[in-house]
C-alpha positions in Angstrom: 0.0 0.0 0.0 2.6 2.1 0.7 4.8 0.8 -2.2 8.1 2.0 -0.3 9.7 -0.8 2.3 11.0 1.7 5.0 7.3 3.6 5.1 6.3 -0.2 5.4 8.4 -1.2 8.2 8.4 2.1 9.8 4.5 1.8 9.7 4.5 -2.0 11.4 7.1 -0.2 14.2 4.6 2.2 14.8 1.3 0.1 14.9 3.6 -2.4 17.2 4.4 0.7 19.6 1.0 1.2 19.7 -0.4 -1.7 20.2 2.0 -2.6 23.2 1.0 0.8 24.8 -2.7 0.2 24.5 -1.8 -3.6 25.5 -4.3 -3.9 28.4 -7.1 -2.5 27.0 -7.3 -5.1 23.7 -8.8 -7.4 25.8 -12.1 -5.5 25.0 -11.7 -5.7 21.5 -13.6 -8.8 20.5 -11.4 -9.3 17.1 -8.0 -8.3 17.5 -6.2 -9.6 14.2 -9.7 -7.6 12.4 -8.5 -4.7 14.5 -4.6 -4.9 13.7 -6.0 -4.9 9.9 -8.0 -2.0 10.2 -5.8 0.0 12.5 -2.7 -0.5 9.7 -4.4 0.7 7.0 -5.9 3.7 8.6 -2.1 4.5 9.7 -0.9 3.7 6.2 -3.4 6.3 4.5 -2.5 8.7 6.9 1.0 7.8 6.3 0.5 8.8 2.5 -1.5 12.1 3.4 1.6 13.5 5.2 4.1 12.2 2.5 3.5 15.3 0.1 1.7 18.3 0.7 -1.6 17.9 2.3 -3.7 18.9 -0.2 -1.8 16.4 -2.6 -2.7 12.7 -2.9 -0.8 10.5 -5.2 -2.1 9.9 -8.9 -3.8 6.7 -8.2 -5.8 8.0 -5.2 -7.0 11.3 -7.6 -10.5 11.8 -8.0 -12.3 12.7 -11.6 -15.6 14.3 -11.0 -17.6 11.8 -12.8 -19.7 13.9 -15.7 -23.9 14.3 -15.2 -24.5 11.5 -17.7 -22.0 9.5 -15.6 -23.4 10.2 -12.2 -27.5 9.3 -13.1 -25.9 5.8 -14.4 -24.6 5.4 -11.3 -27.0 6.4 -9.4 -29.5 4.5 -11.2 -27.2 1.6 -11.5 -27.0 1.2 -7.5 -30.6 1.1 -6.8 -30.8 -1.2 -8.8 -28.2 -3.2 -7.0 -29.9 -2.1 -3.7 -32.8 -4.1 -5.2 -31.3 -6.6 -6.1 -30.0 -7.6 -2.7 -33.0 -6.6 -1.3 -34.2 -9.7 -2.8 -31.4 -12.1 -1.9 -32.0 -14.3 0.4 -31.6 -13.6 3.9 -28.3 -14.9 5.0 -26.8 -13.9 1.3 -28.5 -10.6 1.9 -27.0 -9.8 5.7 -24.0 -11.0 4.7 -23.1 -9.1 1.5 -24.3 -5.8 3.4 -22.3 -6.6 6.3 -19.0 -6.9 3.7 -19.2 -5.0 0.8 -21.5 -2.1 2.2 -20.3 -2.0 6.4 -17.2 -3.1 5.2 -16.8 -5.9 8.0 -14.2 -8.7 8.0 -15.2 -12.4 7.2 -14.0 -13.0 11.1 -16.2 -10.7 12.1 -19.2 -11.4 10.0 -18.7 -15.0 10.8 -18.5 -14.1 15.0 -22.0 -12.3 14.3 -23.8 -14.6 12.1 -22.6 -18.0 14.2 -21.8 -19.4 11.2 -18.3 -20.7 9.7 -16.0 -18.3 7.9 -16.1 -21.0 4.8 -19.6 -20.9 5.0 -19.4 -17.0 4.6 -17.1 -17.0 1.8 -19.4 -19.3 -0.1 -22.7 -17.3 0.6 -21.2 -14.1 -0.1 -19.5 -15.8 -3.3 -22.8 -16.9 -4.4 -24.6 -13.5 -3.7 -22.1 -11.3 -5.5 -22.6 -14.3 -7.9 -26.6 -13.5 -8.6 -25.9 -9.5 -8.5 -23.5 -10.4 -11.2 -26.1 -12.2 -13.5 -28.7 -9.8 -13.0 -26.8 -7.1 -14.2 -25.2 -9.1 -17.2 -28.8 -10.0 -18.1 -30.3 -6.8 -18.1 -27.4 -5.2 -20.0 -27.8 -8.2 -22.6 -31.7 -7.3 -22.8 -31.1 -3.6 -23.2 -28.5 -4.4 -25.9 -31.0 -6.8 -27.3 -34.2 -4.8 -27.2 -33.3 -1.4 -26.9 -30.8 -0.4 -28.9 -31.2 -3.2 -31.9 -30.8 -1.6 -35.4 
């Protein structure tokens, strides 16, 4: 993430500094390895914010203001995924919300479901899955029916 190995290792120092000073009070944190994860990239990013000036963000983390076309696309394009998870079913639904929307581990999702991290992969797997063929069939059937010669 940080595509230089001193920034790297200084980074892990500095998470391990952490860590060891706040020692005593991980015992409330119910996932620690989910918390290391979380608490390395959050100190990487903000290792690449103070790297240049602040206002400056390397090229790959630049933003292009999507044009108005664009943004009703994408707009429209994610209700319709919002639908279309809306009518997964149950677990497949909880589950993909809890990942790709909350942004939760599979640890974690697996602690709060009482199910098996395999058995989370695979639903969430087989979720994304339907999403996916619901949006390559309607683009098919627009191509097909809507814009035909």
């Amino acid at each position: 993430m940080l595509r230089n190995t001193e920034a790297a290792q200084d980074a892990v120092q500095d998470l391990s500094m952490k860590l060891w000073e706040k020692r005593n009070s991980l015992d409330e944190v119910e996932n620690v390895p989910a918390f290391t994860m979380r608490a390395m990239r959050n100190l990487c990013l903000d290792t690449i914010r103070k790297q240049g000036d602040e206002d400056e963000l390397p090229a790959e983390f630049e933003f292009v203001a999507p044009n108005p076309h664009q943004q009703a696309e994408q707009k429209d394009l994610a209700g319709r995924v919002r639908d279309m998870i809306d009518n997964l079913p149950e677990l497949q639904r909880t589950i993909i919300r809890m990942r790709d929307v909350e942004g939760m581990e599979i640890s974690e999702i697996a602690y709060i479901t009482a199910i098996k991290e395999n058995a989370v992969t695979v639903n969430l797997s087989r979720a994304r899955q339907k999403i996916r063929e619901k949006i390559l069939y309607e683009q098919k059937y627009v191509e097909e029916n809507i814009w035909k010669e």
